[in-house]
C-alpha positions as CSV (number, residue, x, y, z in Angstrom):
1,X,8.9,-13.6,-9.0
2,X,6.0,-11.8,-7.9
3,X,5.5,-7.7,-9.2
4,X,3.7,-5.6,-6.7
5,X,2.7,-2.1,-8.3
6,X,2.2,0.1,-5.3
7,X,0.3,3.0,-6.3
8,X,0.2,5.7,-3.1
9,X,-1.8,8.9,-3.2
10,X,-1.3,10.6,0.1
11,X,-0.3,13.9,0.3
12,X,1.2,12.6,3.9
13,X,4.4,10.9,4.2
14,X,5.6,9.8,7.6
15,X,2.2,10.3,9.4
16,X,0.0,8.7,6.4
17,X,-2.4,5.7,7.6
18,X,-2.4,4.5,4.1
19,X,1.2,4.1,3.7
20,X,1.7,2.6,6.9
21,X,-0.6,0.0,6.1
22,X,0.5,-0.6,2.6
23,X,3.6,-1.2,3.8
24,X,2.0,-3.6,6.5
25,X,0.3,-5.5,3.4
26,X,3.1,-5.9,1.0
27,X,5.3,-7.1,3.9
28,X,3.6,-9.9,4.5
29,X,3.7,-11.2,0.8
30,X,5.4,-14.7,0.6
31,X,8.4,-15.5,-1.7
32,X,10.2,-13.1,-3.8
33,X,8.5,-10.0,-4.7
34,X,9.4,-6.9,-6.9
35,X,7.7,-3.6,-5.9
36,X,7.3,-1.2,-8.6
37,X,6.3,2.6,-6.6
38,X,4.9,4.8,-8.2
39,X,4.2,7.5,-5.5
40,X,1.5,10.2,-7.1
41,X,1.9,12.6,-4.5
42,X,5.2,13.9,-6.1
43,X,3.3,15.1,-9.2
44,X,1.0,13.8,-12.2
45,X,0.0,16.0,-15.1
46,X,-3.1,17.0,-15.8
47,X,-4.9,16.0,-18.9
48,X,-5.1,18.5,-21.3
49,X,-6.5,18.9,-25.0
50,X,-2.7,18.2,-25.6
51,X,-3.0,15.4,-24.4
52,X,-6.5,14.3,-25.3
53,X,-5.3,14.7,-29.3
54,X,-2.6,12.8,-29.1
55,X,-4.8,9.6,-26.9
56,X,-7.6,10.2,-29.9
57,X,-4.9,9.9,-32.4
58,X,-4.2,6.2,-33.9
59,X,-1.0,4.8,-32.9
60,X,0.1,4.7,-36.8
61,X,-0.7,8.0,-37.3
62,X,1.1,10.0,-34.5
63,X,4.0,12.5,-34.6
64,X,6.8,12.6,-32.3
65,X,4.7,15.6,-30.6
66,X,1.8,12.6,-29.7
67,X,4.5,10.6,-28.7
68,X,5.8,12.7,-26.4
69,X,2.6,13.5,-24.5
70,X,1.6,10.2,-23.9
71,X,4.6,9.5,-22.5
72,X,3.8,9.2,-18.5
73,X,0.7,8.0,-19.5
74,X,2.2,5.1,-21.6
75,X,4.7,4.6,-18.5
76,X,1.5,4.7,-15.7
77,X,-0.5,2.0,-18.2
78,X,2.6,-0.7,-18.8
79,X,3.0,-0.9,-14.8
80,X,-0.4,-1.5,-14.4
81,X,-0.2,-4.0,-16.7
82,X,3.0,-5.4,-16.0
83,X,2.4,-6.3,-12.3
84,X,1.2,-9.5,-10.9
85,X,-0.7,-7.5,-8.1
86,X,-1.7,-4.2,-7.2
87,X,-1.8,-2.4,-3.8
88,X,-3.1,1.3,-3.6
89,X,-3.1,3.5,-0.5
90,X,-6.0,5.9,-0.9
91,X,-7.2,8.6,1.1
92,X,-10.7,10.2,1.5
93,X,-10.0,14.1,1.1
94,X,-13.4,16.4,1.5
95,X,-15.4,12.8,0.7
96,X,-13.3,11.9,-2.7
97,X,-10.0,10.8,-4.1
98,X,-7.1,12.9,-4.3
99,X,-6.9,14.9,-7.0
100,X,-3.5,13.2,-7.9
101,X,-5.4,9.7,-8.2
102,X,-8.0,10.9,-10.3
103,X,-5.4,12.6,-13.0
104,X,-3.9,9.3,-13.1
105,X,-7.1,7.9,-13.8
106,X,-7.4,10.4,-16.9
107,X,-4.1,9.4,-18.2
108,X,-5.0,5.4,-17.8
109,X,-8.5,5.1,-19.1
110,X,-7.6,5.1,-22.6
111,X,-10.3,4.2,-25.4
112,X,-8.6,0.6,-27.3
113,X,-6.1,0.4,-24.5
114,X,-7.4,0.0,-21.8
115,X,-11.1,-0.4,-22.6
116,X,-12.9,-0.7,-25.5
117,X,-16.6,0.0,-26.4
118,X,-18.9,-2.7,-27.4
119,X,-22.4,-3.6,-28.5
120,X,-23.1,-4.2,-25.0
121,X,-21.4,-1.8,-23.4
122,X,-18.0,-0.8,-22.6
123,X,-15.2,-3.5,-22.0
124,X,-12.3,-3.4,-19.6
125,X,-9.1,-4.7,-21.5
126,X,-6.4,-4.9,-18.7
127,X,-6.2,-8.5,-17.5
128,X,-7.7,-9.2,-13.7
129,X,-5.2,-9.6,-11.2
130,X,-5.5,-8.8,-7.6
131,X,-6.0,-5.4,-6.3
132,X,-5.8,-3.9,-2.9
133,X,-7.6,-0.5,-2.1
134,X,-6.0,0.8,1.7
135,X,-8.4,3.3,2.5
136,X,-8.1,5.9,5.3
137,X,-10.2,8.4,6.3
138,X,-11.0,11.3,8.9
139,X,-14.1,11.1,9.6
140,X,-16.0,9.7,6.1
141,X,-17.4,6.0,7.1
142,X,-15.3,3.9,4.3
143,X,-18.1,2.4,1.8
144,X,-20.8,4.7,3.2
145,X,-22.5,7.1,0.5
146,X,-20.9,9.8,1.5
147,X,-17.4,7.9,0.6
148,X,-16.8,8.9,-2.8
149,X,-12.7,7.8,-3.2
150,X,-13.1,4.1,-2.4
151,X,-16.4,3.5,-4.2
152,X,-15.3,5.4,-7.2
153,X,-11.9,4.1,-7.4
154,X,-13.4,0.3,-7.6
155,X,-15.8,1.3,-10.2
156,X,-13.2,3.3,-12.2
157,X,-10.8,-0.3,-12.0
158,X,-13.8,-2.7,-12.5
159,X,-14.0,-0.3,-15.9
160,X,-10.7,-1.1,-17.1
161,X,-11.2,-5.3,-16.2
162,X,-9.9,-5.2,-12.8
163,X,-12.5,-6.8,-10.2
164,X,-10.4,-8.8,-8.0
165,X,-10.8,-6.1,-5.8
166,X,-10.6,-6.2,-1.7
167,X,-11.0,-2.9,0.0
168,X,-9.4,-2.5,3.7
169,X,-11.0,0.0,5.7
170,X,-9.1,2.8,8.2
171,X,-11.9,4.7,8.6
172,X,-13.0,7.4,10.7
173,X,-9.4,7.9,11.9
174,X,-10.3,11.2,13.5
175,X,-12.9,9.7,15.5
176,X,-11.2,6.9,17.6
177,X,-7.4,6.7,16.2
178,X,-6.1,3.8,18.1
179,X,-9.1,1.7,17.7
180,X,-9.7,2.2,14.2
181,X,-6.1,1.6,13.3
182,X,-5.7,-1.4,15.4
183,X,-9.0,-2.7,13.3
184,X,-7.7,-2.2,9.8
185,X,-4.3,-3.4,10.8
186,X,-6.4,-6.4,11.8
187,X,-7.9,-6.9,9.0
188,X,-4.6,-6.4,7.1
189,X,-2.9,-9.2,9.1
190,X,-5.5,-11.4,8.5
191,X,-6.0,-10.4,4.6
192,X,-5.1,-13.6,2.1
193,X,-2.2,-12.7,0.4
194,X,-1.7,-16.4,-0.9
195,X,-3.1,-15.8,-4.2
196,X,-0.8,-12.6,-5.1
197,X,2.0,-15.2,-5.9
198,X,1.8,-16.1,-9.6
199,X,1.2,-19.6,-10.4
């Protein structure tokens, strides 16, 4: 069995691009899947020096007050190490992530979790596995410097060991809808989704 954690961000439901095409994506995975949602849109906490304490804090040495603090962060970390594969919807809003994704980031970059510092600089410790970034935007040419939400969401995973990263592009939405949605569905349909089944 294959585990899909599908991480959306959009503030949209119905009418959001990077749903749609998420959707698109994880229908076309072979065998028998599991997909674990996790929808950010319906709320994720903010870090806080709460929060912070408590991450600082060695696992032997926290109260039932660290415990409790951590615990959505705990819960966001296991799923992304649990699944076999990983496919995020991702908007550009005002050229970067929405806020939602990056206060999950804060809660999953976590110093001896999730990365570790080195010698040689820091190392990711979540084991690779396939990642799929859906990115839609307005008006913001996806990859282009001005695109802050798909270039810093693969340099914030490639942080935490995850590389294996493939980036579909629905961009400039605003400026010709039909064509650049018939593109990225394109490229979706013709994405390899061969390798998201475990061996």
């Amino acid at each position: 069995m294959t585990t899909i954690l599908r991480i959306d961000s959009s503030a949209r439901r119905g009418d959001s691009v990077s749903r749609q095409l998420a959707s698109r994506l994880i229908d076309r995975i072979p065998g028998d899947v599991t997909v674990k949602s996790r929808d950010l849109a319906a709320g994720v906490p903010l870090l806080s020096e709460a929060t912070l304490a408590a991450m600082w804090t060695p696992a032997d040495q926290r109260t039932d007050e660290h415990t409790a603090e951590l615990a959505v962060a705990d819960e966001y970390i296991a799923e992304l190490m649990d699944a076999d594969a990983v496919v995020i919807g991702l908007p550009i809003y005002n050229f970067g992530p929405p806020a939602a994704m990056k206060a999950w980031a804060d809660l999953v970059a976590r110093a001896g979790t999730t990365f570790r510092y080195t010698e040689t600089g820091p190392q990711g410790l979540i084991d690779d596995k396939p990642v799929y970034i859906v990115v839609a935007s307005g008006g913001v040419p996806v990859g282009s410097p001005a695109d802050l939400s798909s270039t810093w969401l693969t340099t914030f995973l490639g942080f935490l060991g995850l590389t294996n990263v493939t980036v579909i592009a629905a961009g400039q939405l605003n400026v010709d809808p039909e064509a650049a949605l018939a593109a990225a569905q394109a490229i979706v349909d013709a994405t390899d989704v061969g390798e998201l089944t475990p061996a």
